[in-house]
MIDOSE-1310 file (N, C-alpha, C; in nm, 2 decimals, decimal comma, always signed):
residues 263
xxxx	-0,22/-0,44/+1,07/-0,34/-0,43/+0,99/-0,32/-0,34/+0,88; -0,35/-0,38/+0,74/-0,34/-0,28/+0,64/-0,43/-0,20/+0,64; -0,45/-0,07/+0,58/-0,58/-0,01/+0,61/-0,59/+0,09/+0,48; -0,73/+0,15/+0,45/-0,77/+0,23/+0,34/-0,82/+0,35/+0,36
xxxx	-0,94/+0,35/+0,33/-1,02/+0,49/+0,34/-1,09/+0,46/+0,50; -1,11/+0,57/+0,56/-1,16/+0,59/+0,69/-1,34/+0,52/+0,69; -1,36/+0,43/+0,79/-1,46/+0,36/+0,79/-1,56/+0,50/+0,82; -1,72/+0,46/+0,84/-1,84/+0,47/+0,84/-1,89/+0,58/+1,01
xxxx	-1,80/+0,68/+1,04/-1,82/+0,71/+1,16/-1,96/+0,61/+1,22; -1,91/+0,60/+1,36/-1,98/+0,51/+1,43/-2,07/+0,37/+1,46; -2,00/+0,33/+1,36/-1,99/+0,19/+1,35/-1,86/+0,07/+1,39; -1,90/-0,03/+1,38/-1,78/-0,10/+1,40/-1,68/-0,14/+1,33
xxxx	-1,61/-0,11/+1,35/-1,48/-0,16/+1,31/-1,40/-0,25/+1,27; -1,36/-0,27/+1,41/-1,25/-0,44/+1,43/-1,29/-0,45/+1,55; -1,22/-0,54/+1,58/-1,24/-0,65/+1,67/-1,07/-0,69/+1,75; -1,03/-0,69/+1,88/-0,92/-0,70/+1,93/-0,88/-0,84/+2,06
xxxx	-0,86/-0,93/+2,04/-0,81/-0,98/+2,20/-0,72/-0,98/+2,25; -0,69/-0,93/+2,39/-0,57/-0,95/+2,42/-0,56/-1,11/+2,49; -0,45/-1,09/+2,48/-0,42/-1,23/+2,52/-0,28/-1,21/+2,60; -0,23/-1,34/+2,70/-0,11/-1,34/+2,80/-0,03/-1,43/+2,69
xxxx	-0,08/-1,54/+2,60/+0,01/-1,63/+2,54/-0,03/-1,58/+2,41; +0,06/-1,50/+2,33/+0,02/-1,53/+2,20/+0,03/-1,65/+2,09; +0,11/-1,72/+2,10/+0,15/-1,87/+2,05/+0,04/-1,90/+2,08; +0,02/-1,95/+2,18/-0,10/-2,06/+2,25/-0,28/-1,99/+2,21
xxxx	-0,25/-1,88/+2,20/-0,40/-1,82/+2,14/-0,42/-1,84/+1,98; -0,29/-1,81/+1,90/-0,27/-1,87/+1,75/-0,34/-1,97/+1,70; -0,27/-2,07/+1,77/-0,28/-2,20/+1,83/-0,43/-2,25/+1,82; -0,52/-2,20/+1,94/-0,61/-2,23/+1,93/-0,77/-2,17/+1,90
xxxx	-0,69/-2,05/+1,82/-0,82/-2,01/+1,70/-0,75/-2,02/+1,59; -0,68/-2,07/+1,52/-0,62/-2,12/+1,39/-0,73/-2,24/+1,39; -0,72/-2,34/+1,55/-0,76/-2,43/+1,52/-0,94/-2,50/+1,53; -1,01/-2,34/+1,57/-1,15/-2,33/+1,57/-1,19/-2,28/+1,43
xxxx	-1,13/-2,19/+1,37/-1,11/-2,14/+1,28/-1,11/-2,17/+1,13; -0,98/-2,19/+1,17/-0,89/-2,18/+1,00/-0,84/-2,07/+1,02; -0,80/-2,00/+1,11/-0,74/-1,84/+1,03/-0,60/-1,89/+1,03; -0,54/-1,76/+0,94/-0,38/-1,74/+0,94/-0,33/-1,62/+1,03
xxxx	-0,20/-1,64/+1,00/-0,17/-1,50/+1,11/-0,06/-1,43/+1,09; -0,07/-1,30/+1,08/+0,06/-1,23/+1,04/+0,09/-1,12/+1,08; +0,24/-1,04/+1,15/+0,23/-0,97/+1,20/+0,14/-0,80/+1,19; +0,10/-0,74/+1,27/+0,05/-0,61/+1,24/+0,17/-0,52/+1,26
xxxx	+0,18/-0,44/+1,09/+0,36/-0,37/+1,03/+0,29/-0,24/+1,18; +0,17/-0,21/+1,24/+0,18/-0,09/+1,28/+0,27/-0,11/+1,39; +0,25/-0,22/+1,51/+0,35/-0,15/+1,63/+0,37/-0,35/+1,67; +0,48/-0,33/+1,72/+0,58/-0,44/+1,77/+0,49/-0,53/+1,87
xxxx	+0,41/-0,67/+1,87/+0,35/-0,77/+1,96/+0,16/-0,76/+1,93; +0,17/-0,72/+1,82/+0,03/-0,69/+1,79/+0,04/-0,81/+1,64; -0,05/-0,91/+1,63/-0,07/-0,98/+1,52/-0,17/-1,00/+1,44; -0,22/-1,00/+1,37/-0,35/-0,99/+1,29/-0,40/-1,12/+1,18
xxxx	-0,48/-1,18/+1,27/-0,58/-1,32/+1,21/-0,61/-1,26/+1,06; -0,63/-1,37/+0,97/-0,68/-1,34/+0,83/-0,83/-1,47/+0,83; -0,91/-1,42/+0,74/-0,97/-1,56/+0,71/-1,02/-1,55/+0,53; -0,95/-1,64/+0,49/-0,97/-1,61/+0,32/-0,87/-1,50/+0,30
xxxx	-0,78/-1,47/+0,36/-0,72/-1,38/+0,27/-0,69/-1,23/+0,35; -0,85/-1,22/+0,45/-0,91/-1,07/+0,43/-0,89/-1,09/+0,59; -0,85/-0,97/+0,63/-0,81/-0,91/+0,80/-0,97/-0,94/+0,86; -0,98/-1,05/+1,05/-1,06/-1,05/+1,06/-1,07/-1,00/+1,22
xxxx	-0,97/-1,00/+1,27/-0,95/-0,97/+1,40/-0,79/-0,93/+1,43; -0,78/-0,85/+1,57/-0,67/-0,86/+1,60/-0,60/-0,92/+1,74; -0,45/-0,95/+1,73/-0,43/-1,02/+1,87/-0,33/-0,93/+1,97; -0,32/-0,91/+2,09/-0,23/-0,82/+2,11/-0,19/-0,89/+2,25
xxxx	-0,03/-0,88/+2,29/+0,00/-0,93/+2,42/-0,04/-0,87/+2,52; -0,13/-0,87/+2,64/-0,17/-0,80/+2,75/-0,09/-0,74/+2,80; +0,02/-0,80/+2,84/+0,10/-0,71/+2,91/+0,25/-0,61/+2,80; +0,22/-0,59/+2,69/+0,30/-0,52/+2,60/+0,18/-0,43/+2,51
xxxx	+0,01/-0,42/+2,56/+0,03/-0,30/+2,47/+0,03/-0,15/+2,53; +0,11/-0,09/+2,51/+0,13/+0,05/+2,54/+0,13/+0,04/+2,66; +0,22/-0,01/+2,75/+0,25/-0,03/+2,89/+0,13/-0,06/+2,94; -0,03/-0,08/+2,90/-0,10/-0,13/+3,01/-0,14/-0,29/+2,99
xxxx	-0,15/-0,34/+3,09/-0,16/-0,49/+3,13/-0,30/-0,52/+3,09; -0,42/-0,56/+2,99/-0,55/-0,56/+2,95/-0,59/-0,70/+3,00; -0,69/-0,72/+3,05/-0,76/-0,85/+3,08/-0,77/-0,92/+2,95; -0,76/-1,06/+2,94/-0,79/-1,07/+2,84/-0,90/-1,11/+2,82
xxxx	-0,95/-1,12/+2,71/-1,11/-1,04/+2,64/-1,12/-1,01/+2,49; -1,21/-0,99/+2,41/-1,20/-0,98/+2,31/-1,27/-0,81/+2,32; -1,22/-0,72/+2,26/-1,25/-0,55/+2,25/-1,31/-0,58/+2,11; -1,44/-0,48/+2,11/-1,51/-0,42/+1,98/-1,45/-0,27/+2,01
xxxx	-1,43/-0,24/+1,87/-1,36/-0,09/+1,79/-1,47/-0,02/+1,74; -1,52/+0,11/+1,74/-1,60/+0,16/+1,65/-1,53/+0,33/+1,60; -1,55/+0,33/+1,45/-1,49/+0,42/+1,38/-1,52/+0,59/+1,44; -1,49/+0,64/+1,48/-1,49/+0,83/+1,52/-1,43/+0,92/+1,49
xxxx	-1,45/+0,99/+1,40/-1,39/+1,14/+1,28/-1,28/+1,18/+1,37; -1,35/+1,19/+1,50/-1,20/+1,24/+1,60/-1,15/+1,15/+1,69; -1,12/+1,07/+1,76/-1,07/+0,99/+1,85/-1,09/+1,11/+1,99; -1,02/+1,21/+1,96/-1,00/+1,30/+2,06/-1,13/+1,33/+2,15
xxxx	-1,24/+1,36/+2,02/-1,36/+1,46/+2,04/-1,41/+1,33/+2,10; -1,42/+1,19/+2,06/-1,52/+1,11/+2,08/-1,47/+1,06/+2,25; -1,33/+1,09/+2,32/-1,34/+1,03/+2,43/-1,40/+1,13/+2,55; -1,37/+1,30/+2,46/-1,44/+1,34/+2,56/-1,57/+1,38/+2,57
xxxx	-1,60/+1,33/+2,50/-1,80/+1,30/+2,48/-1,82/+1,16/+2,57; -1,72/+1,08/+2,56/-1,75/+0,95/+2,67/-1,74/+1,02/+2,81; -1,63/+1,07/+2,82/-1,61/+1,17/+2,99/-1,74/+1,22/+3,05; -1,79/+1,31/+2,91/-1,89/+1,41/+2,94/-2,05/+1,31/+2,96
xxxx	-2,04/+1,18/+2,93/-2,18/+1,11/+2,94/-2,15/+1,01/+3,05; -2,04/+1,02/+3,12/-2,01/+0,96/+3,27/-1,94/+0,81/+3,21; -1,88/+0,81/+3,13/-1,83/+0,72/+3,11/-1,66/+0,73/+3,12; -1,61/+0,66/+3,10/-1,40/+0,68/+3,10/-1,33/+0,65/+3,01
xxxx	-1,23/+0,67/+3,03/-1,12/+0,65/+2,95/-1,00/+0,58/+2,99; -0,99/+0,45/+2,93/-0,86/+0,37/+3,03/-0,72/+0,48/+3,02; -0,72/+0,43/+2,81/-0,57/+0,48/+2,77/-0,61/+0,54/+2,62; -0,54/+0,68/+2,62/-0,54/+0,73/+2,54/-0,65/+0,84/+2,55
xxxx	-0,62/+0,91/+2,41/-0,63/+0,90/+2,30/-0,52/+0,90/+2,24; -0,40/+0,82/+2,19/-0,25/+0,84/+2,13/-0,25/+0,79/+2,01; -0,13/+0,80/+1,94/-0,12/+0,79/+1,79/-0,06/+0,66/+1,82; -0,16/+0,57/+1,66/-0,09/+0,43/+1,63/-0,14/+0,40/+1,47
xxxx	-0,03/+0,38/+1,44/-0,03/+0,33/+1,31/-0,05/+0,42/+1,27; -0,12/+0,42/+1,17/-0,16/+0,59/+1,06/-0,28/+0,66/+1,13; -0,30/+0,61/+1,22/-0,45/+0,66/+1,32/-0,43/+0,71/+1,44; -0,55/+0,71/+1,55/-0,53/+0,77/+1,69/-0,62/+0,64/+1,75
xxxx	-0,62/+0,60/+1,87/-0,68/+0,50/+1,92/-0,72/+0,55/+2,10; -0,82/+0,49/+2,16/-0,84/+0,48/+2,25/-0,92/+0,37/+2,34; -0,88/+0,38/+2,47/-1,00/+0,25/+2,52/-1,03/+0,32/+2,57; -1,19/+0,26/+2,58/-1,29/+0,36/+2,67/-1,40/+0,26/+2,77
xxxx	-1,46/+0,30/+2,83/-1,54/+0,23/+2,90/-1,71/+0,29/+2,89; -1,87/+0,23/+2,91/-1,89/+0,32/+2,91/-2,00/+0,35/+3,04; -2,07/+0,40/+3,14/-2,08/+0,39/+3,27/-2,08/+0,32/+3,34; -2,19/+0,16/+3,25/-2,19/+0,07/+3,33/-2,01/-0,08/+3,32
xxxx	-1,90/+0,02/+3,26/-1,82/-0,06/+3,29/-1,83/-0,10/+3,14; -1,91/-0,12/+3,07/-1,89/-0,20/+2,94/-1,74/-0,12/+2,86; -1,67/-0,20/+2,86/-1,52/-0,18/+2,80/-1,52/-0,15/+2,61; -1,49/-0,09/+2,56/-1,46/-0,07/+2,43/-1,36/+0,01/+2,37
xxxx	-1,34/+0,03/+2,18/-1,22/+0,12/+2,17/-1,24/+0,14/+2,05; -1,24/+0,26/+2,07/-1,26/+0,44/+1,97/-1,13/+0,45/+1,87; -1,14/+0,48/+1,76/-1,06/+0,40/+1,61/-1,07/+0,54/+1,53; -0,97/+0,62/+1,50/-0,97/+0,72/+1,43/-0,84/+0,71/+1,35
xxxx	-0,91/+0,67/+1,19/-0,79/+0,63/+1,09/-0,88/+0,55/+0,98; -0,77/+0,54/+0,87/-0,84/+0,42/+0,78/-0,85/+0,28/+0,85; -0,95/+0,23/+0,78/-0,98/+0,13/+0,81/-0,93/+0,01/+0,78; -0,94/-0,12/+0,78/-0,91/-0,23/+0,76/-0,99/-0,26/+0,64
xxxx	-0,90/-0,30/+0,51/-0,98/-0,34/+0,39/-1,05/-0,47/+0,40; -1,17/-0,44/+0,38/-1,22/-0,62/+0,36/-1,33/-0,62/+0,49; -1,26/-0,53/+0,60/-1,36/-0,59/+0,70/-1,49/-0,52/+0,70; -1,57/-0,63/+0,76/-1,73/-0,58/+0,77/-1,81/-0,70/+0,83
xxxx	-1,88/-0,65/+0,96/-1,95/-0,72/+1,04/-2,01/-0,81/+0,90; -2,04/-0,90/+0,93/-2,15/-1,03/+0,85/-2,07/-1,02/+0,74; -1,96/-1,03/+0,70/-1,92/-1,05/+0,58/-1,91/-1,19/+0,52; -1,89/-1,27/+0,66/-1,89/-1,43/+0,58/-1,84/-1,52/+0,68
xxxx	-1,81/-1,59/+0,67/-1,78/-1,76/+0,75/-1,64/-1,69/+0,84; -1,62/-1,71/+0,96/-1,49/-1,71/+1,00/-1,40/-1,57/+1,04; -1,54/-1,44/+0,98/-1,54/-1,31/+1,05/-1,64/-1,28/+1,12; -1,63/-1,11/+1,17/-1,72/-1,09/+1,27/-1,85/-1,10/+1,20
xxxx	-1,95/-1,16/+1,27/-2,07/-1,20/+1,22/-2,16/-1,04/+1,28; -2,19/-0,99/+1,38/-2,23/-0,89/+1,50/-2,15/-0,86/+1,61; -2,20/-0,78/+1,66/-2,14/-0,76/+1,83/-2,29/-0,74/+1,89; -2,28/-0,75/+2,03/-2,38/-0,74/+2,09/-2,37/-0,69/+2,22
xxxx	-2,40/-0,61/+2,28/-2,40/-0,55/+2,43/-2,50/-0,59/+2,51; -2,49/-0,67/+2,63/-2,54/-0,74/+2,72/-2,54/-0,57/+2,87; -2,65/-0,50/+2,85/-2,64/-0,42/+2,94/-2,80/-0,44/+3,07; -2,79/-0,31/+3,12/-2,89/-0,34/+3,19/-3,02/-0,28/+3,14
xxxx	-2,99/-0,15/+3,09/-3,11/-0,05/+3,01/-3,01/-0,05/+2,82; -3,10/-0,11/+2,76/-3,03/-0,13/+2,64/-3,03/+0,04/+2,55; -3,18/+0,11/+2,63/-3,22/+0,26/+2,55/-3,16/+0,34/+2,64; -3,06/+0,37/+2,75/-2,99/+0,43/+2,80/-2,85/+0,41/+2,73
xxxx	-2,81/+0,29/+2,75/-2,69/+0,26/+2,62/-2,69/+0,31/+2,48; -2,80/+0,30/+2,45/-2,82/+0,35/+2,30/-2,77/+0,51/+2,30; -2,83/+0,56/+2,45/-2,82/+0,70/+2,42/-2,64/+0,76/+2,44; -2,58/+0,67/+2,53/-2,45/+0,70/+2,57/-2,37/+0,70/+2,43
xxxx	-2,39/+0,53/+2,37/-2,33/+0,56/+2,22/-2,36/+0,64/+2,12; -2,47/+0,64/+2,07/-2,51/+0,72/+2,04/-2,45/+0,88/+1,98; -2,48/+0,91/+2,14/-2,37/+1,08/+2,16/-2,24/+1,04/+2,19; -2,18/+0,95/+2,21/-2,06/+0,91/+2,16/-2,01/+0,94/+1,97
xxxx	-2,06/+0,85/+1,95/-2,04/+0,84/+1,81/-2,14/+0,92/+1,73; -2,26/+1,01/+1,74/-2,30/+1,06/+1,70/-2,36/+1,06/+1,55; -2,42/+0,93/+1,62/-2,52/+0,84/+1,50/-2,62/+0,90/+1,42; -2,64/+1,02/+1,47/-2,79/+1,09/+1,43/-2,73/+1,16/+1,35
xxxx	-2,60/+1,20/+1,31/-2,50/+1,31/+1,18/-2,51/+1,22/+1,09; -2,49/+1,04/+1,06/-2,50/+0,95/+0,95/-2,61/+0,88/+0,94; -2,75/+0,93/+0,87/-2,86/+0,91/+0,89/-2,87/+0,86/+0,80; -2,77/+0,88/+0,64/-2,81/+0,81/+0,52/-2,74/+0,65/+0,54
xxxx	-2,67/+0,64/+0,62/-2,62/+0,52/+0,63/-2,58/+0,45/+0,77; -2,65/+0,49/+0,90/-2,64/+0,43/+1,04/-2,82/+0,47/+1,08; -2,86/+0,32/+1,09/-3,06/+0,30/+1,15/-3,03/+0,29/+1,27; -3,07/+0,34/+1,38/-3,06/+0,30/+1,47/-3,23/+0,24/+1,51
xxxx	-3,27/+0,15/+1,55/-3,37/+0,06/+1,55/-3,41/+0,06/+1,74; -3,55/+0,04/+1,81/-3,59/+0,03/+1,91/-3,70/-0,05/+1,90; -3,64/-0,13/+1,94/-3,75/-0,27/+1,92/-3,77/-0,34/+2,08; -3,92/-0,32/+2,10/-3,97/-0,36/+2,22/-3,83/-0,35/+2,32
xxxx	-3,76/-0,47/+2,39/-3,68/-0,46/+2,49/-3,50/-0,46/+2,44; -3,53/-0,41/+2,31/-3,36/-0,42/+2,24/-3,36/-0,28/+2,17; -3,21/-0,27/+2,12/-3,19/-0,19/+2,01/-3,09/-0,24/+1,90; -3,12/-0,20/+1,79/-3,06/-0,29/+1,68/-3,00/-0,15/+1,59
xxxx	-2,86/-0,18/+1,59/-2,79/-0,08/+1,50/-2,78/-0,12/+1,33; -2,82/-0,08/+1,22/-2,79/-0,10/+1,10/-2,67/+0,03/+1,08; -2,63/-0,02/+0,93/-2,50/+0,03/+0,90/-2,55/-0,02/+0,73; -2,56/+0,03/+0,63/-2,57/-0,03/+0,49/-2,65/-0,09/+0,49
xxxx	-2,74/-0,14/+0,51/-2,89/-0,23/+0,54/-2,86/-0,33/+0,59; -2,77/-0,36/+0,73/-2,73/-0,48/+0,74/-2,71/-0,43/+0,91; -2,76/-0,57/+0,98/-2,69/-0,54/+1,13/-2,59/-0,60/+1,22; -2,55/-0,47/+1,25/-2,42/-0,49/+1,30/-2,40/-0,49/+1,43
xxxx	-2,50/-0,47/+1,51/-2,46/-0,45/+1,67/-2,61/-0,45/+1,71; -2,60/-0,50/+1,84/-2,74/-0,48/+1,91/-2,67/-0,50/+2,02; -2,82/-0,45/+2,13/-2,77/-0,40/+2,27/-2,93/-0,41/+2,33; -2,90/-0,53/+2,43/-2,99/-0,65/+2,51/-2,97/-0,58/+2,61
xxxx	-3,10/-0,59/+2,75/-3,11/-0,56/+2,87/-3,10/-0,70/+2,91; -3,11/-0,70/+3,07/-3,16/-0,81/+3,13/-3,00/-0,84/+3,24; -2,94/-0,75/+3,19/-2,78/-0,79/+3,32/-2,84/-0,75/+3,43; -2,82/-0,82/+3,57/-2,89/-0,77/+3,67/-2,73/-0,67/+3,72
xxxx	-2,76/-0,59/+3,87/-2,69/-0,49/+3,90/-2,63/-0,62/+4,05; -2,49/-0,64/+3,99/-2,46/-0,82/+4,08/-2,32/-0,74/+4,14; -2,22/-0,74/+4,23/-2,12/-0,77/+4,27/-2,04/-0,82/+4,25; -2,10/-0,97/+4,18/-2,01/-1,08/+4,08/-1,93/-1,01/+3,99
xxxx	-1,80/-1,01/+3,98/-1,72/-0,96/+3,85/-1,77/-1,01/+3,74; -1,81/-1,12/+3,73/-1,86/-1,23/+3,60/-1,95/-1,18/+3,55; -2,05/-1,09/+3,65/-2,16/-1,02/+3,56/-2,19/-0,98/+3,56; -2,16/-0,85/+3,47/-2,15/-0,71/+3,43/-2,16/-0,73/+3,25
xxxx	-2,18/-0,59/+3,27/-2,24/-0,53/+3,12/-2,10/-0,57/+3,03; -2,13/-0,62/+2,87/-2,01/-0,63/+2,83/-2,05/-0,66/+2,66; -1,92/-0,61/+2,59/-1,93/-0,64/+2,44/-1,95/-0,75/+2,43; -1,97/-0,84/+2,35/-1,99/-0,99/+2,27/-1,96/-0,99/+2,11
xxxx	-1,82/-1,06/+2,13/-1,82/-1,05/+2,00/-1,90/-1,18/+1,94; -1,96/-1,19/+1,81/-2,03/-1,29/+1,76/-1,94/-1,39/+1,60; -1,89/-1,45/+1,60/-1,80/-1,48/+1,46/-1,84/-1,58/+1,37; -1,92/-1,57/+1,22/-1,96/-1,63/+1,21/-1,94/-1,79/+1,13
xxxx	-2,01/-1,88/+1,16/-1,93/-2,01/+1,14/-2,06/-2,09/+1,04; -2,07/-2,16/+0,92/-2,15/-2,25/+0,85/-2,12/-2,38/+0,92; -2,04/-2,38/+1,05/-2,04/-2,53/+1,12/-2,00/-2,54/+1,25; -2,13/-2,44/+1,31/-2,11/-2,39/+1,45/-2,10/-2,52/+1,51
xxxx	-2,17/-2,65/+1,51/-2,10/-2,74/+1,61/-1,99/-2,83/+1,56; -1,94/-2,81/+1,47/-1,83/-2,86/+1,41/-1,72/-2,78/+1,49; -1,72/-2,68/+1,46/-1,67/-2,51/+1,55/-1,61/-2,54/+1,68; -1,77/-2,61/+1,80/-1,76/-2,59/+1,89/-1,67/-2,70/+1,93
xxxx	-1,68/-2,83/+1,87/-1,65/-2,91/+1,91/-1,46/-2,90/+1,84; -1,43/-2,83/+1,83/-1,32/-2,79/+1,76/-1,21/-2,71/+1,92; -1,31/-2,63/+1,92/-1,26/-2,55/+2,08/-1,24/-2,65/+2,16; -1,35/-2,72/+2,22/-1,36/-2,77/+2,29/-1,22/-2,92/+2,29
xxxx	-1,20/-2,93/+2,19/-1,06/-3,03/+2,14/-0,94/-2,92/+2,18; -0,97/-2,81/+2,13/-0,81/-2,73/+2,18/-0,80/-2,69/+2,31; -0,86/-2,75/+2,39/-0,87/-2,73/+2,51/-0,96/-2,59/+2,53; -1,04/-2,52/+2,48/-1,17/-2,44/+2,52/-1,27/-2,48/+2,59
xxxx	-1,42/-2,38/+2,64/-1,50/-2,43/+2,72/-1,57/-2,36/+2,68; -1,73/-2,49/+2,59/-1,79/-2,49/+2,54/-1,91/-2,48/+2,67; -1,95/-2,30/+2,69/-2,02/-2,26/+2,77/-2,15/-2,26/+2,78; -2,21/-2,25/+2,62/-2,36/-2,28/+2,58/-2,35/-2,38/+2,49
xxxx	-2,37/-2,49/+2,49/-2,32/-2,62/+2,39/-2,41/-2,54/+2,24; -2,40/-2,58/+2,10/-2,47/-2,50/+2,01/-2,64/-2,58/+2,04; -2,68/-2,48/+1,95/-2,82/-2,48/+2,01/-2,91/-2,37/+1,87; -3,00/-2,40/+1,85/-3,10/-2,35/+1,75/-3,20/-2,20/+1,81
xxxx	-3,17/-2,10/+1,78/-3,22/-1,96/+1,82/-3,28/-1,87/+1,71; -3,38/-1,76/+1,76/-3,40/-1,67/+1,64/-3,31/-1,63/+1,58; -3,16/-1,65/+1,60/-3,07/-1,58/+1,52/-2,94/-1,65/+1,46; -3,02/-1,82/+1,48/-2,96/-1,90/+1,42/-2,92/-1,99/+1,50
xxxx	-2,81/-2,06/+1,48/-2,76/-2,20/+1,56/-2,64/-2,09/+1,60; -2,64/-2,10/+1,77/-2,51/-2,05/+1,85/-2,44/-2,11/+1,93; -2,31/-2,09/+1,95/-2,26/-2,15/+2,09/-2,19/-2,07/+2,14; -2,13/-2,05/+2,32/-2,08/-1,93/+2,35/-1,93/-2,06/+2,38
xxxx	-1,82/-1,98/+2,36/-1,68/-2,02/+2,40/-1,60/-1,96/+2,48; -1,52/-1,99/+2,58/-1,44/-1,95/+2,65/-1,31/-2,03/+2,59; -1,24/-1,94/+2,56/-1,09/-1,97/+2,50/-0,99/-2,04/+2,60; -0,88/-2,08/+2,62/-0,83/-2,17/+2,73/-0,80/-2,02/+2,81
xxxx	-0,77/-1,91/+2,79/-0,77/-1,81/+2,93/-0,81/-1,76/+2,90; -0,96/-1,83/+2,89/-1,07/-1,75/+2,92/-1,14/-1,61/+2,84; -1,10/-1,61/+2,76/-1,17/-1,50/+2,65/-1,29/-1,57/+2,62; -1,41/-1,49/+2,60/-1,54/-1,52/+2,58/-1,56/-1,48/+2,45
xxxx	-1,65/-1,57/+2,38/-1,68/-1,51/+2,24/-1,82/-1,68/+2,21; -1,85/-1,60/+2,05/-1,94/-1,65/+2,05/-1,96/-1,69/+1,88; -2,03/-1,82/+1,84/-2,01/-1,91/+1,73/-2,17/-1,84/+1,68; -2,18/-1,83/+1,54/-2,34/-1,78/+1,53/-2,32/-1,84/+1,37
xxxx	-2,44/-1,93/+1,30/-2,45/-1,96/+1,17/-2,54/-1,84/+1,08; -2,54/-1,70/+1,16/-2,62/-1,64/+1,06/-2,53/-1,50/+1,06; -2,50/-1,46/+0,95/-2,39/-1,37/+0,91/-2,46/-1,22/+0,97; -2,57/-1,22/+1,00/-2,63/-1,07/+1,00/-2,74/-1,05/+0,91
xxx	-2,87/-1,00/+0,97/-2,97/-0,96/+0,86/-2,95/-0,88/+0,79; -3,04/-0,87/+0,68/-3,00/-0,73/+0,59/-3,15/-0,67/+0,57; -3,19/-0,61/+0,49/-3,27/-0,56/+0,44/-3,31/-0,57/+0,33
């Protein structure tokens, strides 16, 4: 991933999957998509989707990054002045730390979790030129956190990333049973209750990445040809026409025709 000036403390970033097949993941979001793909110059098995041109996501082998084996999944990144300071502010709000905080690329990185399990990763460095939640067709459109108390989440991130120091440029929003993060007058993340407290591995609190498509059931029906599993067929919502996808091993993600509101 090429990178510039350091993003927008505590906001999002990028966007990561790991994956077991990288060929066969290529494969088949090249062919939901259109992206291209080219290696990432920072470290050896890490590749980086383009769309138009402009870096939209990243791919990494599960069992080669930095000796640990990752489920595969798609990881939301959000930017933090320290990597260091920001994992032990996750420690200190009962949350964890898989791996790291260690040096990659021109940056520091970490994965972190945060109490109720919701998995993410802490990004200290320049950023990726070009990228920006809702930027357009075929990048990240949102993320979304599917938790149980969406205003206890709020508060974990929150003092994580320490959203209340970028006031001229990070809204944090509390709307009846959600919370809606702006960044530039535009939204980039929200965070839904309603996960019940289950046993089920399947359901638990978790990021959602959102990617946005001008032909979500063209999209879907795209996956669903490369052998994907078209989990919510598309469908018409306040937040546009969506569908949810399960990639052939199983990475979850999600088709949305609306780039992000603005202001």
């Amino acid at each position: 991933m090429a990178s510039t000036s350091p993003g927008v403390p505590g906001t999002p970033c990028w966007v990561s999957l790991a994956t077991r097949d990288m060929r066969a993941a290529q494969d088949f979001y090249g062919a939901v998509f259109g992206w291209g793909f080219g290696p990432d110059r920072r470290t050896e098995g890490h590749v980086v989707a383009h769309a138009d041109g402009e870096p939209v996501a990243g791919l990494v082998e599960s069992a080669q990054s930095m000796g640990v084996r990752l489920p595969v999944a798609w990881t939301a990144y959000f930017v933090a002045d320290s990597a260091d300071a920001a994992a032990a502010r996750v420690r200190e709000r009962g949350g964890t730390v898989a791996v790291g905080p260690l040096a990659f690329g021109r940056g520091r990185t970490a994965w972190a979790a945060d109490p109720l399990d919701a998995a993410f990763g802490i990004w200290e460095g320049p950023a990726a030129p070009g990228w920006q939640a809702g930027r357009g067709t075929g990048a990240v459109a949102w993320l979304e956190l599917h938790t149980r108390d969406p205003f206890a989440s709020a508060l974990f991130y929150g003092g994580v990333f320490e959203w209340d120091a970028h006031p001229d440029v990070i809204d944090v929003r509390y709307e009846h049973d959600r919370v809606m993060l702006r960044a530039g007058g535009r939204t980039v993340a929200g965070m839904y209750g309603g996960v019940p407290d289950s046993a089920d591995a399947a359901i638990h609190p978790r990021w959602h990445v959102h990617f946005c498509r001008d032909d979500v059931d063209a999209a879907a029906a795209r996956a669903a040809a490369a052998h994907g599993t078209v989990v919510a067929p598309p469908r018409d919502t306040p937040l546009g026409r969506t569908a949810t996808i399960l990639d052939p091993e199983g990475g979850l993600f999600h088709l949305s025709s609306v780039e992000g509101e603005t202001s």
